[in-house]
PyMOL CGO cylinders between C-alpha atoms (Angstrom):
from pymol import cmd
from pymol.cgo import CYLINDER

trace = [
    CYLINDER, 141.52, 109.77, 71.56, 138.43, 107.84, 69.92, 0.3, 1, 1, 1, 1, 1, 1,
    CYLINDER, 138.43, 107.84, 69.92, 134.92, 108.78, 70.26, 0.3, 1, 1, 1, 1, 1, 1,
    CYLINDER, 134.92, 108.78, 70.26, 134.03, 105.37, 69.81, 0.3, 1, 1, 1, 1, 1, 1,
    CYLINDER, 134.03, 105.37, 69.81, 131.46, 104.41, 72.81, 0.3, 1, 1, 1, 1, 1, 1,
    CYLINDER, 131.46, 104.41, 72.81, 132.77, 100.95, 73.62, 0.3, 1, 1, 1, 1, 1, 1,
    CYLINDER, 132.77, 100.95, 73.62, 130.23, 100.03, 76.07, 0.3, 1, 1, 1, 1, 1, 1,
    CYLINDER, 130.23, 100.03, 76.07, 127.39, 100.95, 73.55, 0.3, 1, 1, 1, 1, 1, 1,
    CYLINDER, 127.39, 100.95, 73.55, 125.16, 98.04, 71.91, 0.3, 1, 1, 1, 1, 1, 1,
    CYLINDER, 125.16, 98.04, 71.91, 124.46, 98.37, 68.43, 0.3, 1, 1, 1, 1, 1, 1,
    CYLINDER, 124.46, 98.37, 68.43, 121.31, 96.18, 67.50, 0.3, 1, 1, 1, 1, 1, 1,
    CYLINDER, 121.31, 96.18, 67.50, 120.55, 94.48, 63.87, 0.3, 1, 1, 1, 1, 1, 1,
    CYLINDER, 120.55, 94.48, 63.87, 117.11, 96.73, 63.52, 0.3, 1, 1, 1, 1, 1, 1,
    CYLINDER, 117.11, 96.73, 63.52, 118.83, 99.91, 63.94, 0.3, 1, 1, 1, 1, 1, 1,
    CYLINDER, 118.83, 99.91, 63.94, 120.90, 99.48, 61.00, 0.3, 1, 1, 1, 1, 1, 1,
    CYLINDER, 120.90, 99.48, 61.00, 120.00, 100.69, 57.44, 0.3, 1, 1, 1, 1, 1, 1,
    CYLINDER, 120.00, 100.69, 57.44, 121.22, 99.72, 54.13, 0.3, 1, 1, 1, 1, 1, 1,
    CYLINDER, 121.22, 99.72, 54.13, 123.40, 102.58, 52.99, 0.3, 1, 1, 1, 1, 1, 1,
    CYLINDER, 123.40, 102.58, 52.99, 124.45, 103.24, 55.79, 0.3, 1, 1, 1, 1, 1, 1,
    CYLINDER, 124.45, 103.24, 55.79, 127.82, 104.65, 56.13, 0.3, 1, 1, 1, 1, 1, 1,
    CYLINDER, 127.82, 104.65, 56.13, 130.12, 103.42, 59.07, 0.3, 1, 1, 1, 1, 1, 1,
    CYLINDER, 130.12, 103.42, 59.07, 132.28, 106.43, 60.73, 0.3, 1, 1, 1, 1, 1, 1,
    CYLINDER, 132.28, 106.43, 60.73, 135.73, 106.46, 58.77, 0.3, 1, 1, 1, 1, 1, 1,
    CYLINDER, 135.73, 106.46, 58.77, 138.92, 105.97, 60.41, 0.3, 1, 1, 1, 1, 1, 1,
    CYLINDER, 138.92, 105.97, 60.41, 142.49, 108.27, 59.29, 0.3, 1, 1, 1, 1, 1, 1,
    CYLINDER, 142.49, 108.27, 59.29, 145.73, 108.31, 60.21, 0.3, 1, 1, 1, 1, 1, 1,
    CYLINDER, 145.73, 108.31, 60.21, 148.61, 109.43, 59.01, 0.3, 1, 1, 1, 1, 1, 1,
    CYLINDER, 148.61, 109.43, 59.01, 151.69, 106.89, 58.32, 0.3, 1, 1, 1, 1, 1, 1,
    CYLINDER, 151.69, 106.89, 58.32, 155.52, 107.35, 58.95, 0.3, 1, 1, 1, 1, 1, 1,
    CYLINDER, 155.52, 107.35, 58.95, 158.32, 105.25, 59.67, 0.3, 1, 1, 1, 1, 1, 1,
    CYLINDER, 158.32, 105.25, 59.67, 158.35, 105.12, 63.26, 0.3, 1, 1, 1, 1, 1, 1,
    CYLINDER, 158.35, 105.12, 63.26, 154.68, 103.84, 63.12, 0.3, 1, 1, 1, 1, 1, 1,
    CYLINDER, 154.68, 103.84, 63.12, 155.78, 101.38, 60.21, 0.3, 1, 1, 1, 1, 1, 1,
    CYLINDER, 155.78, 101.38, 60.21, 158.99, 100.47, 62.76, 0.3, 1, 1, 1, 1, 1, 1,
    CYLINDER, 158.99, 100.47, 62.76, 156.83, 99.70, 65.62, 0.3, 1, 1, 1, 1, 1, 1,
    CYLINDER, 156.83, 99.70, 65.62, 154.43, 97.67, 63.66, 0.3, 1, 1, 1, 1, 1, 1,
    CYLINDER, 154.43, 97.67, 63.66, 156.92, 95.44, 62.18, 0.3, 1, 1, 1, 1, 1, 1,
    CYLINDER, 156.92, 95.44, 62.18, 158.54, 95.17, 64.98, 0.3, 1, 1, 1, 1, 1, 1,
    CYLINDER, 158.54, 95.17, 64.98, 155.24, 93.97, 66.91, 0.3, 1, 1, 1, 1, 1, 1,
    CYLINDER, 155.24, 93.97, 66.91, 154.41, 91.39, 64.43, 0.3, 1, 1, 1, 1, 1, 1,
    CYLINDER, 154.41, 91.39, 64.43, 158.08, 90.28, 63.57, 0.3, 1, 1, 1, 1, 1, 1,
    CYLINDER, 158.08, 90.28, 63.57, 157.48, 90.35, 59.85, 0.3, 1, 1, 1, 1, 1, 1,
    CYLINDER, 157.48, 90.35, 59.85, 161.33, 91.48, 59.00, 0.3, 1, 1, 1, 1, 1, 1,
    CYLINDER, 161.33, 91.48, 59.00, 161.09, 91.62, 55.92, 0.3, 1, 1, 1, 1, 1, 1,
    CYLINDER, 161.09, 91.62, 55.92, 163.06, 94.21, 54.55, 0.3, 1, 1, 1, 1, 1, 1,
    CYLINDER, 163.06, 94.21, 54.55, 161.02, 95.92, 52.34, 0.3, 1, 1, 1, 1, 1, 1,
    CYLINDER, 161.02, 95.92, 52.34, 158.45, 96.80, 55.30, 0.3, 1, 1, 1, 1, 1, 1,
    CYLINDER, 158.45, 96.80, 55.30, 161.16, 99.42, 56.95, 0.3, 1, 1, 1, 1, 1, 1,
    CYLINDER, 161.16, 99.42, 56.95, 164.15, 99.50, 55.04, 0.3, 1, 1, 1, 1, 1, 1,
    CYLINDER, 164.15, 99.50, 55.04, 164.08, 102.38, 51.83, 0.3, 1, 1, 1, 1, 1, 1,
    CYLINDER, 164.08, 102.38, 51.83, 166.62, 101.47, 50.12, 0.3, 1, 1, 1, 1, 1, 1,
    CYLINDER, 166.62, 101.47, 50.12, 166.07, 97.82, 49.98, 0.3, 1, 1, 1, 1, 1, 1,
    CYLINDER, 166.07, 97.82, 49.98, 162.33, 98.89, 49.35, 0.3, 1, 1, 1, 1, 1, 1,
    CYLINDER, 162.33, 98.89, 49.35, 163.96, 100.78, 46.20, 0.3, 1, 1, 1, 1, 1, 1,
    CYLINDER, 163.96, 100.78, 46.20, 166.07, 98.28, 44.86, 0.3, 1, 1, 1, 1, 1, 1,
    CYLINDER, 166.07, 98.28, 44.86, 162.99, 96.07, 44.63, 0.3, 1, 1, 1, 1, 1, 1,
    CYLINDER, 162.99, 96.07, 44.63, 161.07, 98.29, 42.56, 0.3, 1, 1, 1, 1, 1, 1,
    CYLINDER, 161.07, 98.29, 42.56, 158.92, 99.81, 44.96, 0.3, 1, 1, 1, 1, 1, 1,
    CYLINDER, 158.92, 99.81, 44.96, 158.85, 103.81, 45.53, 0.3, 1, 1, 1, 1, 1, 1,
    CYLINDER, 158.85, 103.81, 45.53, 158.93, 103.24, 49.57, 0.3, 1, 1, 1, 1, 1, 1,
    CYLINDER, 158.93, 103.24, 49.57, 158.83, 100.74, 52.31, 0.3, 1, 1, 1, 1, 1, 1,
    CYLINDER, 158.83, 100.74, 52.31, 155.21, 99.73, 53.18, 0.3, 1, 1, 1, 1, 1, 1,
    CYLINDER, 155.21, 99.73, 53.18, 152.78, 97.95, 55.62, 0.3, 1, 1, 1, 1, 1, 1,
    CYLINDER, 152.78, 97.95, 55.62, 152.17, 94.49, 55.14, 0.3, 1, 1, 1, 1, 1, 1,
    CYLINDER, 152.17, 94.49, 55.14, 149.25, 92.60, 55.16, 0.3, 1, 1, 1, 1, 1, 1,
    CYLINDER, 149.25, 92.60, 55.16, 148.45, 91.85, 59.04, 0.3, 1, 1, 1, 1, 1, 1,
    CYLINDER, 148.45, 91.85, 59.04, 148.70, 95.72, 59.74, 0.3, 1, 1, 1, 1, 1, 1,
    CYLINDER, 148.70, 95.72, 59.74, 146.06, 95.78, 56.51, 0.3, 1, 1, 1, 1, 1, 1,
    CYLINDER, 146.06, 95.78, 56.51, 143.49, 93.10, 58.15, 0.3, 1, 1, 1, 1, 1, 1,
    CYLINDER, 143.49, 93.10, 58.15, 144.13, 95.24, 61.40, 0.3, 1, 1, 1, 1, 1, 1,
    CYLINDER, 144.13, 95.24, 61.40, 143.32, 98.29, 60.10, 0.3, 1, 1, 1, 1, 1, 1,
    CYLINDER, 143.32, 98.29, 60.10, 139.99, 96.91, 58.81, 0.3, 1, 1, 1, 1, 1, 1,
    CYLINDER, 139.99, 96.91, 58.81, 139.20, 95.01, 61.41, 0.3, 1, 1, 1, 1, 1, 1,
    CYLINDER, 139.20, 95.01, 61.41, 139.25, 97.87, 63.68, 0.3, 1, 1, 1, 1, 1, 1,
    CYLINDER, 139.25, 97.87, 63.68, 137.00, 99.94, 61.23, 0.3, 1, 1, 1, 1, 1, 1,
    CYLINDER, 137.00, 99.94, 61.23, 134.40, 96.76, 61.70, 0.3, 1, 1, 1, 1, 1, 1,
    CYLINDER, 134.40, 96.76, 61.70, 135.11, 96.02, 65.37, 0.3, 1, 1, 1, 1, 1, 1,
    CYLINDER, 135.11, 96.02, 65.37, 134.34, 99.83, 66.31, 0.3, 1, 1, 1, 1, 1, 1,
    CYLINDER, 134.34, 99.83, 66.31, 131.35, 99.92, 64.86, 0.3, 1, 1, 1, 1, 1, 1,
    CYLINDER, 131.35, 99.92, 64.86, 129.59, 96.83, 65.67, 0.3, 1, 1, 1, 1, 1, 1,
    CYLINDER, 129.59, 96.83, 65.67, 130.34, 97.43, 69.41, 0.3, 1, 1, 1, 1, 1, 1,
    CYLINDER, 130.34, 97.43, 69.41, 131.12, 95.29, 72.76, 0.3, 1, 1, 1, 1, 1, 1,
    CYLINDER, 131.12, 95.29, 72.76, 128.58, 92.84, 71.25, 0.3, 1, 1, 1, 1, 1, 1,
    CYLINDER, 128.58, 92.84, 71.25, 128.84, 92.88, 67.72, 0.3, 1, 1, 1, 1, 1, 1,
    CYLINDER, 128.84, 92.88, 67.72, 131.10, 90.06, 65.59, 0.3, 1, 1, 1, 1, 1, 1,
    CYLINDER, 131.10, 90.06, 65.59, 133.11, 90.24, 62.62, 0.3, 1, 1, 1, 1, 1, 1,
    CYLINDER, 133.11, 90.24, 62.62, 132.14, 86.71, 60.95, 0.3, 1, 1, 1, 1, 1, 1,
    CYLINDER, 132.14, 86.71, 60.95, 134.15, 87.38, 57.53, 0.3, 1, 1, 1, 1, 1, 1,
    CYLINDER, 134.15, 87.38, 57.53, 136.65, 89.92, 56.25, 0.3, 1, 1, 1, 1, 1, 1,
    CYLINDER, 136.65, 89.92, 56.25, 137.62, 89.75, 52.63, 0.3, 1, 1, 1, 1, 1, 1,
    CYLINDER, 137.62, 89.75, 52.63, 140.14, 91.95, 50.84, 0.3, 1, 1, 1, 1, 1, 1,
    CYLINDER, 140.14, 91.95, 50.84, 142.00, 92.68, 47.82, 0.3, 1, 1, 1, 1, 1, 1,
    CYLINDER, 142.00, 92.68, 47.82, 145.62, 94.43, 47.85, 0.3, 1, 1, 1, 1, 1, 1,
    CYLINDER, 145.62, 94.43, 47.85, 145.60, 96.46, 45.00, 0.3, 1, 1, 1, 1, 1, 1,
    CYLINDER, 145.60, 96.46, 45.00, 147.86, 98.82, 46.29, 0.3, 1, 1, 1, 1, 1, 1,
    CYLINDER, 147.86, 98.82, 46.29, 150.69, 100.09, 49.00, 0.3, 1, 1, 1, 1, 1, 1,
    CYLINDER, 150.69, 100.09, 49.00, 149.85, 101.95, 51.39, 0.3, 1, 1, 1, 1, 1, 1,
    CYLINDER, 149.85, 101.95, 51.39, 153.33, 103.27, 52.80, 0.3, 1, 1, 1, 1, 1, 1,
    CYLINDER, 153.33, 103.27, 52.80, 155.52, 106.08, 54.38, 0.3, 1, 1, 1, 1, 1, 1,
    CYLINDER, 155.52, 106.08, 54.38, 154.18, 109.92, 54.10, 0.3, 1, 1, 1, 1, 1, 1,
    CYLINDER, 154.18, 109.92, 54.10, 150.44, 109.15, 53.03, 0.3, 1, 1, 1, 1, 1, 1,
    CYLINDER, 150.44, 109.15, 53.03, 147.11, 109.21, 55.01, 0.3, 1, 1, 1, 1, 1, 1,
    CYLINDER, 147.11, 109.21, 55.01, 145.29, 106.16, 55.50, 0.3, 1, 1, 1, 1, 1, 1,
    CYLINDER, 145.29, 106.16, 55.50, 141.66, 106.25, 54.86, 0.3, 1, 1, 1, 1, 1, 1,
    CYLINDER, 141.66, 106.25, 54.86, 139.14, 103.51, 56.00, 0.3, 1, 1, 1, 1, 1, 1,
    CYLINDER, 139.14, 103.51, 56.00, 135.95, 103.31, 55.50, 0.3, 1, 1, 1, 1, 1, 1,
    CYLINDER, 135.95, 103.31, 55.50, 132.39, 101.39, 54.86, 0.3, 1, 1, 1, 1, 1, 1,
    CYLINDER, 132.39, 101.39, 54.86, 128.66, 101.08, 53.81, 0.3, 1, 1, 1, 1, 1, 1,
    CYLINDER, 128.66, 101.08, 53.81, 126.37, 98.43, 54.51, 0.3, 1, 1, 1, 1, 1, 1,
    CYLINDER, 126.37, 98.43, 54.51, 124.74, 96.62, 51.47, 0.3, 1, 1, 1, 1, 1, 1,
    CYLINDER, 124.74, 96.62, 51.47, 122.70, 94.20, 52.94, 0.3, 1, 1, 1, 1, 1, 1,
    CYLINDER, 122.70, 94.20, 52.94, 120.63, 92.63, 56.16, 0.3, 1, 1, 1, 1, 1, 1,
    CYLINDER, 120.63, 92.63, 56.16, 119.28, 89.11, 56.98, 0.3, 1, 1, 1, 1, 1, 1,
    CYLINDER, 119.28, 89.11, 56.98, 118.66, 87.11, 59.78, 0.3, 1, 1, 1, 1, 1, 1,
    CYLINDER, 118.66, 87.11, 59.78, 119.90, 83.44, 59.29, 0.3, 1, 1, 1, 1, 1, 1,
    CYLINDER, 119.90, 83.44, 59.29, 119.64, 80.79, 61.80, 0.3, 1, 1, 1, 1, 1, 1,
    CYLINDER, 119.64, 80.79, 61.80, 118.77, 83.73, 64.65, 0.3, 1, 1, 1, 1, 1, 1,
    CYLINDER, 118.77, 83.73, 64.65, 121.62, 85.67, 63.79, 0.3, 1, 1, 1, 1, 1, 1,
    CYLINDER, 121.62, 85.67, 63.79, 121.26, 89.11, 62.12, 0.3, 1, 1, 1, 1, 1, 1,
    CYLINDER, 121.26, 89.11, 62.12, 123.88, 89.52, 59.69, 0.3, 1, 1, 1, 1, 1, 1,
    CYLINDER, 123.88, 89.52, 59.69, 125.13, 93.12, 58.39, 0.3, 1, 1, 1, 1, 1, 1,
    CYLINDER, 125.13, 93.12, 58.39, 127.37, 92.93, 54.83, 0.3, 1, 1, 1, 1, 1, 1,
    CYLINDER, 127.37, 92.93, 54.83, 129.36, 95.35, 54.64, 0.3, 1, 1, 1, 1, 1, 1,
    CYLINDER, 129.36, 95.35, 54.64, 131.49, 97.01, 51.05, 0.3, 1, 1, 1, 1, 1, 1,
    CYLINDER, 131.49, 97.01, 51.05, 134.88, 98.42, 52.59, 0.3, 1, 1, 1, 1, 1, 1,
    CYLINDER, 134.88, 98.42, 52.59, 138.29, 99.89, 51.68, 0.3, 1, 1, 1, 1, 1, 1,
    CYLINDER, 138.29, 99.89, 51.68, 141.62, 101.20, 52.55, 0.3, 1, 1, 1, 1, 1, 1,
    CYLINDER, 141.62, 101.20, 52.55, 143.00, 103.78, 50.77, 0.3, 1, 1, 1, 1, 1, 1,
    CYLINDER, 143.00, 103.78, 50.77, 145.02, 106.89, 50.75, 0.3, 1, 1, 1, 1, 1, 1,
    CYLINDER, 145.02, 106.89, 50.75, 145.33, 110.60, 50.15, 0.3, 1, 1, 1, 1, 1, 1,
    CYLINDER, 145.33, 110.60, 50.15, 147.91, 109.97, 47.07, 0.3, 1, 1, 1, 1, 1, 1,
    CYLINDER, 147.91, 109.97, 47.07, 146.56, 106.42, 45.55, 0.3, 1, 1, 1, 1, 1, 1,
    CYLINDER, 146.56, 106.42, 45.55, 142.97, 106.31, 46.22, 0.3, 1, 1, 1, 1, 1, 1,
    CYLINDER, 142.97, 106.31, 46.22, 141.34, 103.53, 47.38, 0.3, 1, 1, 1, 1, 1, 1,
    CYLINDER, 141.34, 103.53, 47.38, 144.50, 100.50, 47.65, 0.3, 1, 1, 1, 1, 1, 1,
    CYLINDER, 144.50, 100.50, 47.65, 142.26, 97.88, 49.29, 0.3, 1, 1, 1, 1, 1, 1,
    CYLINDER, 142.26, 97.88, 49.29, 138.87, 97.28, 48.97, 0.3, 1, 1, 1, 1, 1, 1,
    CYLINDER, 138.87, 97.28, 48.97, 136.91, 94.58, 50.65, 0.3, 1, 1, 1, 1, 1, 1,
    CYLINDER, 136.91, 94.58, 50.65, 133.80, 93.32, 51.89, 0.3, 1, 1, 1, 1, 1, 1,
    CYLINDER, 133.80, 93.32, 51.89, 132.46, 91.66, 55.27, 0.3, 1, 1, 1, 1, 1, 1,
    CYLINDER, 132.46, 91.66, 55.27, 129.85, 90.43, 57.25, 0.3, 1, 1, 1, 1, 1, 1,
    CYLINDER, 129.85, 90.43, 57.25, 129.40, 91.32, 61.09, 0.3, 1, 1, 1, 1, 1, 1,
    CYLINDER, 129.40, 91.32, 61.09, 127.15, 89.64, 63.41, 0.3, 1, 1, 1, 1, 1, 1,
    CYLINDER, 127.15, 89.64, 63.41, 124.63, 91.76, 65.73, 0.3, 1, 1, 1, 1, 1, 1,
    CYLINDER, 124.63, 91.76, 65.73, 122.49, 91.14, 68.71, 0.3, 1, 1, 1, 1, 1, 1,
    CYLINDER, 122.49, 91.14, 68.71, 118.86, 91.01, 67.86, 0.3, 1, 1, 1, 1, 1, 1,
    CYLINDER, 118.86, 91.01, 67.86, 116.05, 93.00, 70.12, 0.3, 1, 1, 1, 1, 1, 1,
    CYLINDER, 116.05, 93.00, 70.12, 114.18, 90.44, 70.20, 0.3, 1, 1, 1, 1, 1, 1,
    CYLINDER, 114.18, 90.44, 70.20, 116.62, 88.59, 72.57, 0.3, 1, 1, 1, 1, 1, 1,
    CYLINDER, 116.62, 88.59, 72.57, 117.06, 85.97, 70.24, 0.3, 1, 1, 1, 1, 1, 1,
    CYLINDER, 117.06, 85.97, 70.24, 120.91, 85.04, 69.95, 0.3, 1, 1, 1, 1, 1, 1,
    CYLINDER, 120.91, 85.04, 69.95, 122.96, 87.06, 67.21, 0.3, 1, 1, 1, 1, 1, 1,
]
cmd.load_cgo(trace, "trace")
């Protein structure tokens, strides 16, 4: 179970460049990677089946790019709380992030402004894992409420 406080609102001024966000881990297998295909109906092959994985040159079956943007968005989403947006998510694919590794997320903030009433948090993320490194890094913006009571 998360310890994420869902009802909790986190506010533009109380956030500090350099600021780490709280990383999120979990291990993958195939019966995660089964259920996640199956969810999104990608069926593509080489998201479940090893040997088809194989005989395109890849070492394992991996998750695709939805359960990638997921994973992220989560990371973002949990942090910003009940009244926080994601406005952009940007990411590269460097990597796979498959069967038998640990997924690592995580994120720093680089940079604050207030545009148009709206305080903006950018953000430098990534996905990685415990054999690759990082396999995905990334960068977004999330929008939070001001104290001031203007709109965010």
């Amino acid at each position: 179970m998360s310890d994420i406080d869902y009802a909790a609102v986190r506010y533009y001024e109380d956030v500090e460049i350099g600021e780490a966000l709280p990383s999120l881990s979990m291990p993958l297998n195939w019966t995660s990677m089964a259920l996640q295909v199956s969810g999104s109906q990608d069926w593509t092959p080489i998201h479940h089946d090893f040997d088809f994985a194989r005989e395109s040159g890849m070492d394992s079956i991996f998750y695709n790019t939805g359960w990638t943007s997921g994973v992220l968005g989560r990371l973002l989403s949990d942090w910003a709380g009940r009244e926080g947006w994601v406005q952009s998510l940007r990411f590269q694919m460097r990597g796979m992030n498959g069967n038998g590794v640990t997924v690592l997320a995580q994120g720093t903030v680089t940079g604050k402004r207030v545009e148009n009433g709206q305080g903006l948090v950018d953000l430098d993320i990534s996905l990685g894992n415990d054999q690759a490194g990082v396999t995905t890094p990334g960068k977004a913006t999330i929008r939070l409420p001001l104290k001031t009571g203007d709109s965010a």
